[in-house]
C-alpha positions, 0 to 999 in steps of 0.5 A: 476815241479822240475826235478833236484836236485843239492848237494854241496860235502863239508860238505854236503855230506861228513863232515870234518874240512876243516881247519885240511884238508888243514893243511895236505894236503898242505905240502904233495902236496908242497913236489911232487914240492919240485924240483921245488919250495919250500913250501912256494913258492908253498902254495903262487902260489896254493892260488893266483891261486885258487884265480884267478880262481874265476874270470874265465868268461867261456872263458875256462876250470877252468883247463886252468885258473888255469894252466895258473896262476900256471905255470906263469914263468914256461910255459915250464913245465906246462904240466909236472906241470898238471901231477905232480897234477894227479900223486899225486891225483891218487896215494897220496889222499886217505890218506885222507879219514881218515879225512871224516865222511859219514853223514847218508842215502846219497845213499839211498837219490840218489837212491829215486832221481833216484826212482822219475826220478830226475836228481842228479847232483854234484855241487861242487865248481870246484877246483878239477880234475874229479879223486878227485871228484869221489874219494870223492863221494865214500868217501861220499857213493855214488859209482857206483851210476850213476850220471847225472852231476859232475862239476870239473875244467876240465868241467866248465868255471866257479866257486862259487858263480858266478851265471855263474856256475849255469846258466852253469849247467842248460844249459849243462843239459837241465832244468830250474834254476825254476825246480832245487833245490840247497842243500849246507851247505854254505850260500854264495856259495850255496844259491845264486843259488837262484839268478837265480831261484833255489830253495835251502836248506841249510844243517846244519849238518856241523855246528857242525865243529864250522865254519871249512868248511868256512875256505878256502871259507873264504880264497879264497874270500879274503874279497869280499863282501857278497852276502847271500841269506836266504835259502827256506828250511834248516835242516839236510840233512836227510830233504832233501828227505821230501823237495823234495818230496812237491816240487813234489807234487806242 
């Protein structure tokens, strides 16, 4: 019986070129550490970092392991480093919002997952601060909905595709990777939820970005061999609800 559905944010719930995004958002946080560090240094020291993140085991907050290889040489400021980044976050990042398009009928879909007692989790890679995943999620549509579970790199000990990430979920909520689906629009990331016993629906409405949303997927795993699990169901995200609802009805 499934009983919770999970949704990447990226190109899933809220469409942009990633690509595009990262050329902008870049030089514009480098710029709050220009005392610092310059802009090289920094897009280097933030690349290996989210990096390195990747390999975090659940030993401790993707917060401390980012922070921990970010702050390498630079320990004696790292608390002043964090506040820089929330500072930034809080005050700088809606700029961006111009960059996103909201895909249709994304609150009505949560709010027929409420309708149905299915729990609805945000299960979006863990790169960023509780405070940027919920401006996104408003951004996407979905504020002042209430939501089960939203994974950020304060709350997780782990990142995509590890299978960690998934089973993490399922264990801070209480229910089987058997009773949950996973919808993403990224084969690698997503669809290995399937490894531990979700089922999964790969969202196709980010294809029409020409590939832009994988970039720093692509970038981030740094040639990493690919473990690519074809999707139970796939289609645009306006699918997802007539999914949901036959699994229900098994």
């Amino acid at each position: 019986m499934l009983k919770a559905v999970l949704f990447d944010l990226d190109n899933t719930l809220i469409l942009f070129d990633e690509r595009e995004f990262f050329k902008r958002y870049l030089p514009r946080i480098a710029h709050v550490f220009s005392d610092i560090m310059s802009l090289d240094v920094f897009r280097q020291r933030l690349m290996s970092s989210s990096q390195a993140m990747l390999q975090n085991d659940g030993g401790m907050s993707n917060a401390d392991f980012f922070m921990n290889a970010f702050c390498r040489g630079l320990e004696d400021r790292r608390e002043e480093i964090w506040h820089r980044f929330l500072r930034f976050y809080q005050d700088a990042f809606d700029v961006f919002q111009t960059m996103m398009t909201e895909i249709n009928g994304v609150r009505d879909t949560f709010v027929a997952l409420e309708a149905w007692g299915l729990k609805r989790i945000i299960a979006s890679n863990p790169f960023w601060p509780r405070l940027v995943q919920m401006k996104r999620l408003a951004w996407a549509g979905l504020e002042g909905i209430d939501l089960d579970l939203v994974t950020d790199i304060e709350n997780t000990g782990f990142c995509k595709p590890n299978l960690g990430y998934y089973r993490e979920i399922c264990e801070t909520m209480g229910v089987p990777p058997q009773a949950c689906l996973m919808v993403g629009n990224d084969l690698l990331n997503d669809m290995v939820a399937a490894r531990i016993g979700m089922k999964t629906f790969l969202t196709l409405d980010a294809q029409d970005k020409n590939g832009a949303s994988l970039t720093m997927s692509d970038r981030l795993r740094n040639g990493a061999p690919v473990d690519v699990v074809e999707p139970d169901f796939q289609g645009r995200f306006a699918d997802v609800l007539g999914v949901v609802e036959g699994l229900l009805a098994e």
